[in-house]
N, C-alpha and C positions, 0 to 999 in steps of 0.2 A: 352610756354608762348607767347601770344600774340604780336607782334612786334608796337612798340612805335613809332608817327610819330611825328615831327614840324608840325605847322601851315604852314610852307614855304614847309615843304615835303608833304604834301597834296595838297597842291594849285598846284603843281608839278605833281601832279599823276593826278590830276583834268584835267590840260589844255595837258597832255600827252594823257589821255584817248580820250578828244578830237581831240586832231591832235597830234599825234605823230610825234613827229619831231627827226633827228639828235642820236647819237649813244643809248640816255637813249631812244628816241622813237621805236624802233628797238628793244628793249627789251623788253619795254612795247606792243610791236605788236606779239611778239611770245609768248607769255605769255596769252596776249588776246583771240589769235587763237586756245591758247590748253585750256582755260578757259572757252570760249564760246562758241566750238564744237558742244556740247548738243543742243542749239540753233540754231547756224546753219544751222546743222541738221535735226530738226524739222523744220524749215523755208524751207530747200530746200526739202523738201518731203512733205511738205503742197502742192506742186505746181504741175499742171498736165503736166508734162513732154511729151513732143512729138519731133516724129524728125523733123531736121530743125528750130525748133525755136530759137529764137535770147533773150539772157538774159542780161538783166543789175541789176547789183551789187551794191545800192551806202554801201558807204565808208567801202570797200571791206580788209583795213586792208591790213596785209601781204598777203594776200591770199593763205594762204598755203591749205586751201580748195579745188582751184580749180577743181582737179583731181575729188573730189567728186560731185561738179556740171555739169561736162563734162559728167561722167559717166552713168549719169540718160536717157541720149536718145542718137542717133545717130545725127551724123551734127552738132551738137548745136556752135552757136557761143555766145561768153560770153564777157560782155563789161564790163568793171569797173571803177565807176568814186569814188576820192578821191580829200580832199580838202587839203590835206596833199602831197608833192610831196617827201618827203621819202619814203610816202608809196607807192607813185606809183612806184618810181624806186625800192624798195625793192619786189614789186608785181611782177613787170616784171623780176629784175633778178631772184626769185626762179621759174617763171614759165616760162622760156626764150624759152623752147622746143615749147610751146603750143602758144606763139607767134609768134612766127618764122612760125609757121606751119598755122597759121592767125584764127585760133581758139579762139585768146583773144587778150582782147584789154585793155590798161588801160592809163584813161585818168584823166587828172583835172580839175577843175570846182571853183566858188564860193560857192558854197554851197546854191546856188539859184538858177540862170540858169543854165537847162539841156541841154549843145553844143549841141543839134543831133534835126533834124527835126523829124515835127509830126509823128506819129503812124509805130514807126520803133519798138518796142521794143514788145513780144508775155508773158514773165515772169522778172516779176521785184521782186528782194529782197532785204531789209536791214534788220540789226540785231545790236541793239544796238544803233543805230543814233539818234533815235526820240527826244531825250533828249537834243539834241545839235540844233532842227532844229530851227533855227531865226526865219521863219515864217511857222509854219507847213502845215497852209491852202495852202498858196500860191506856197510851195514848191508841195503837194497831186495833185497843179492842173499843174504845170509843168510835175509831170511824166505823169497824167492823159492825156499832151499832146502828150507826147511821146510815149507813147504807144497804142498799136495795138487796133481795135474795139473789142478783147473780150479776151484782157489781164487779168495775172490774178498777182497779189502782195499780197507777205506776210512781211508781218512788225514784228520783233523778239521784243518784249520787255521786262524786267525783273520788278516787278509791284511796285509801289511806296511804299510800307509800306513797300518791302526789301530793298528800293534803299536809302528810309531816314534815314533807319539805317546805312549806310557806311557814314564812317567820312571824307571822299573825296568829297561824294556828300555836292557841295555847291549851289549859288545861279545859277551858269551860268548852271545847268540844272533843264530841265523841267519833272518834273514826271510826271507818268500817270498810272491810273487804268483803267480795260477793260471799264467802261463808260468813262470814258475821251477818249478813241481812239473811241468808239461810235458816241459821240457827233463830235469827229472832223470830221471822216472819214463820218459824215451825211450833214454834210456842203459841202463837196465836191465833185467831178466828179465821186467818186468812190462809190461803193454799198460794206458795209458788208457783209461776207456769212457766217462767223465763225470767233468765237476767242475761239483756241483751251488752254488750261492752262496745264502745267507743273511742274513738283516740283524735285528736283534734288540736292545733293548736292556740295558745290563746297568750295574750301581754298580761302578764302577772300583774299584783298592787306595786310592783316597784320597778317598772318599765322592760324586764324585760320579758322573752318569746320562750314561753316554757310550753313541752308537751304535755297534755292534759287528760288524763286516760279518766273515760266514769262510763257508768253502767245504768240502764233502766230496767229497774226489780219489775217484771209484770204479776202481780195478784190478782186472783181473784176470793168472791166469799164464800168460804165452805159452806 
């Protein structure tokens, strides 16, 4: 049987998803990471992996990931910014080895400005974000700054006709169908090269087995 929420346990799961904070965020962060793997996934294998390049993550979650991003080339250094600082310290303590070893980096931000000067970054990915971005143009042209002249970014996203069915999803997100990331992604810095689609299934926030259709936007920088 389907698990029963409040209107106040929703709103809770709503602005957790967003920013995970504090012991219920923690739970909602490891939950997430085994929830949206699939994704992931697919995002970090969209990308043409080479040695030595430099990656940034945004809001990278627990990252219990990482090991799987590191793996993909030799050298690789990996950056991750979150607007949540549970999660950066819960990023760094599981993956303390790979910091130490200066292989990762996890940092905070606004969720606006990207801290790091121009055209430092070769693969950029998020999975899951787009839905929380304030200003998605403005943010598309921040990383468009940051990154390298022939970067390339994959954006994870799960498509709007599944996401308006979740009783969590409220007003504070933004859906999107593959023309909607079209359209955005044509307004800014960045060039479309594919939007790969997925269908997978997966246990919803209220127990049950729902199908789960999402897509990985490939970009690169004009």
């Amino acid at each position: 049987m389907d698990q029963e929420f409040t209107e106040e346990q929703l709103a809770e799961i709503a602005r957790q998803l967003n920013k995970p904070e504090g012991p219920i965020g923690l739970e909602v962060a490891a939950n997430m990471n085994q929830t949206n793997i699939s994704m992931t996934r697919a995002a970090i294998h969209s990308l043409d992996w080479r040695s030595g390049k430099k990656v940034l993550e945004l809001g990278h979650g627990n990252c219990g990931h990482l090991s799987e991003v590191l793996q993909q080339a030799d050298e690789l250094t990996y950056v991750g910014l979150e607007i949540s600082q549970s999660m950066q310290e819960e990023a760094r303590r599981i993956n303390r080895e790979e910091v130490d070893k200066g292989r990762a980096q996890f940092h905070l931000y606004d969720g606006q400005k990207i801290p790091f000067e121009d055209g430092v970054f070769d693969l950029l990915l998020t999975v899951n974000t787009i839905y929380f971005w304030a200003d998605p143009l403005a943010l598309l042209e921040e990383l468009a700054r940051v990154a390298s002249g022939e970067a390339h970014f994959a954006i994870a996203f799960a498509h709007k006709d599944f996401m308006e069915k979740l009783l969590f999803v409220k007003d504070n997100f933004r859906l999107y169908d593959q023309e909607d990331v079209r359209q955005l992604v044509d307004k800014s810095p960045w060039q479309l090269q594919n939007i790969a689609t997925h269908t997978e299934q997966v246990t919803s926030k209220s127990g049950a087995l729902v199908e789960r259709i999402f897509s990985i936007a490939s970009l690169e920088k004009q």
